[in-house]
N, C-alpha and C positions, 0 to 999 in steps of 0.2 A: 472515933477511928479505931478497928481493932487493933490489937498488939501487935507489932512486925517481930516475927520470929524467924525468919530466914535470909540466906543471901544467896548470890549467885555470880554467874561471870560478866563480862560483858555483852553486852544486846539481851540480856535473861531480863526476865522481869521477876519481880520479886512481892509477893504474897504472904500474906497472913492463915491463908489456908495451902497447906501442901501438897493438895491432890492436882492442881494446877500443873503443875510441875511436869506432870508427865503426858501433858497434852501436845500436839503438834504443831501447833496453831496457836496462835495469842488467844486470849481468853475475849469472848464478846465485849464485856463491857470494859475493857483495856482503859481505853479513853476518858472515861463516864466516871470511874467508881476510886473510890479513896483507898483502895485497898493494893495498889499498885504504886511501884517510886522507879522512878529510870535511873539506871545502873549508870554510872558517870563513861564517858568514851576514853579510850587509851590517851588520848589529847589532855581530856581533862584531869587524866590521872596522873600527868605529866611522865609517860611511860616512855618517850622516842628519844630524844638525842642523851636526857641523864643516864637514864639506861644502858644505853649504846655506853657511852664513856666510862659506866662504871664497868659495863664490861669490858671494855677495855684495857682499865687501869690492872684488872687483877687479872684476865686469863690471856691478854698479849701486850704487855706494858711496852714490848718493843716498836708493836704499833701505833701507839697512844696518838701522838702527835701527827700523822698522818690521818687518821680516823678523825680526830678533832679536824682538822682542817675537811675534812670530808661531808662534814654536817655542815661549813659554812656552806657550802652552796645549795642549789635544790637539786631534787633526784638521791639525795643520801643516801638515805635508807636500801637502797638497791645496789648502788655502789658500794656500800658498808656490807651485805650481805654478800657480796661478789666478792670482795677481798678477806672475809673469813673464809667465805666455801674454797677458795684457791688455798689459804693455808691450813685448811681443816678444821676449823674452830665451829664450822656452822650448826652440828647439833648441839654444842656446848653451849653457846648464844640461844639458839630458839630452849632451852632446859633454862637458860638463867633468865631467858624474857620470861616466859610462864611461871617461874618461881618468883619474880618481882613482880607482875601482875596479880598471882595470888596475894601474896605480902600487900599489895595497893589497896586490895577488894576488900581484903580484910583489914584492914587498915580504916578504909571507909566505912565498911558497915559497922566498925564499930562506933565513929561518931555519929552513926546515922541510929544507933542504939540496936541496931541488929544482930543478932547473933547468928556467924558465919557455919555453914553446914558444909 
């Protein structure tokens, strides 16, 4: 198997060779070839409700416990987004989700022995 030297975000694929990278299209032999690993999903990175609450706890702690009750039911996530963008926290959240997504990715590829680009 060649070396893994790269990473990426989620849905990317990730290669040993970098030219990949900038094609449009998944690479033909996706499927086939050893030279690809499937980026884990926001689920399995555990990115949605801890997330949500850690944002919570430090940029509207006066929400906290409403928001927690928010994720018991289903449809959260939408009503979680509704009740920031009403009190203006909503690009502060999608800035801390992508900075704890990257923190995730990189987190992973490092046990995956990849080195994050």
């Amino acid at each position: 198997m060649p070396p893994r030297t790269s990473c990426g975000i989620p849905g990317a694929f990730i290669s040993s060779e970098p030219t990949w990278s900038r094609r449009r299209a998944p690479p033909e032999d996706l499927e086939t070839s050893d030279r690809y690993v499937a980026v884990p999903s926001k689920q399995e990175l555990d990115l949605g409700k801890r997330v949500a609450l850690a944002f919570a706890e430090t940029h509207v702690p006066e929400e906290y416990e409403r928001i927690r009750s928010i994720f018991s039911r289903p449809g959260s996530y939408a009503r979680f987004k509704d009740l920031l963008e009403a009190g203006g926290h909503l690009t502060a959240w999608y800035e801390f989700e992508h900075n704890a997504q990257r923190e995730a990715l990189s987190d992973w590829c490092a046990t995956q022995g990849f080195e994050p680009v």
